[in-house]
Every structure is written in C-alpha cells, then in structure tokens.
Residue, then its C-alpha position, 0 to 999 in steps of 0.5 A: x860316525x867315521x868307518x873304522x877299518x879292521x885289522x883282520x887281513x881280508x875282505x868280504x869280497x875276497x872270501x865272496x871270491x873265493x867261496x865262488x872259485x870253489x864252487x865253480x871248481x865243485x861243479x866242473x868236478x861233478x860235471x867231469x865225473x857225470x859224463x863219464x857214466x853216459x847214457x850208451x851204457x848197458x842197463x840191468x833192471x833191478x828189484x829193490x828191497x821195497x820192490x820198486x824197479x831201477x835200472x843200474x849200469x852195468x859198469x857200476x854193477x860189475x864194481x860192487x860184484x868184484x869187491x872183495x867182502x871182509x871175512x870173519x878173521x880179517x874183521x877179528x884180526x882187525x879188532x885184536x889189532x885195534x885193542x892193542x893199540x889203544x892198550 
C-alpha cells in the first residue's frame, strides 16, 4: 500500500495544536476569574430552599439584590413588541 496524501489543508497535529491552545487559554481564563473571589471576603450563611446551609460572598450577594427584576409592563411591552415583529 502507498500513502496517499489529502487534499484537505491541515493536519491532525494542527488541530491537536490548537484544540490544545484553547484549552490552555479556557483555563487561564477561569484560573484569572477564581482568584478574583478570594477567600477574605465576607461570607453570609444561607438556607436553601431544601434546607441545607451555604455560605455565599457577600459581593455576589449584593450583585443579585441590585439587580433590577422586569416589571409586569416591561414584560407586556416586550411581548406587543416581539409580535410586531414577527407579524
């Protein structure tokens, strides 16, 4: 048997290469955003709904209590808009 070469442009090794690049750069990604919540913050304890207890930072706390919850209008203008729009 003779090796036939493809016409495909690339190669395993370079999809290996890569495939390998962008898992190194996923992981100095997460790497970067864990050690942004250190273990000096202040911690609340929680219930869950199934009673457990957890203990939650209190910088992520204060970002879910800011959020702004949609309103019974936004949510109909929302749906009048989204109708018009696929009409």
């Amino acid at each position: 048997m003779t090796k036939q070469k493809s016409n495909v442009p690339g190669t395993r090794r370079k999809f290996l290469s890569l495939g390998l690049l962008g898992g190194a750069a996923l992981l100095t990604q997460k790497t970067e955003a864990m050690a942004s919540l250190t273990d000096d913050d202040e911690k609340i304890s929680m219930l869950t709904p199934d009673g457990k207890l957890v203990e939650v930072s209190r910088k992520i706390y204060d970002q879910a209590i800011e959020r702004q919850k949609a309103t019974n209008p936004d949510i109909l203008q929302w749906s009048e808009s989204s109708k018009k729009s696929h009409s």
